[in-house]
N, C-alpha and C positions, 0 to 999 in steps of 0.2 A: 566437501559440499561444493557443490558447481554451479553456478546459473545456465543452464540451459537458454533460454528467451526472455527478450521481453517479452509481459503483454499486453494488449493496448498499443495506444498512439504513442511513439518518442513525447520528450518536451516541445522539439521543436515543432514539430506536426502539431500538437493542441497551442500553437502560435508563442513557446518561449521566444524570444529574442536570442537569447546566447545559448540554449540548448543546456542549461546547467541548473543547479540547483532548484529544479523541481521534484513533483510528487511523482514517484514510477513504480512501477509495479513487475516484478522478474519470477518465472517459474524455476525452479531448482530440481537438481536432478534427482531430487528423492520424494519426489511431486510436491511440494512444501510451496508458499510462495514468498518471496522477501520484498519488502513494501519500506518505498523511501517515501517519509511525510515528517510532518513537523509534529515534533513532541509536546502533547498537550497533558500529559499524565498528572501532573501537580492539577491543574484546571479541570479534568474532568473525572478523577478517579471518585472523588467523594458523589459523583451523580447517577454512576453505574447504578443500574437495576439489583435490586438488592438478589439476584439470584445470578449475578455476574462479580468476577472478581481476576485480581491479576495477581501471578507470581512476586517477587521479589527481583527478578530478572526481566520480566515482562515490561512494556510500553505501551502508553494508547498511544497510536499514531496518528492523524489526520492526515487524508488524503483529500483533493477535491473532488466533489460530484462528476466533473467531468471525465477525469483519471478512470476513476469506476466505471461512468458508463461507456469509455472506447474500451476498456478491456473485457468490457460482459464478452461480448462476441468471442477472445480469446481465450474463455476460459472454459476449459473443457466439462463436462455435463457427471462425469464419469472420473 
């Protein structure tokens, strides 16, 4: 597996300071996407919609609003 691109803004662009340990979002070359955010899975699994649910391997991630809306524009339709 390979990252192809970001998509969306860098960190630095949505105004990090040091450009690091923020929320990002990467396309993969098997169309897939991989999403760096802060692990909330203990906090929010027990509120999931009862017709939603996660693996054993699985994470809920959080990203920010912001994160999301620079990358809508990158994200292909298709």
């Amino acid at each position: 597996m390979k990252i192809v691109r970001r998509v969306g803004a860098s960190p630095r662009q949505r105004g990090s300071r040091n450009g690091q340990t923020c929320p990002d979002i990467f396309e993969l070359n098997d169309g897939s996407f991989a999403v760096i955010g802060t692990d909330r899975t203990n906090e929010l699994e027990h509120k999931l919609p009862p017709d939603a649910s996660r693996a054993d391997y699985e994470r809920i991630v959080v990203i920010t609003r912001e994160t999301l809306l620079r990358a809508k524009g990158d994200i292909p339709d298709q």
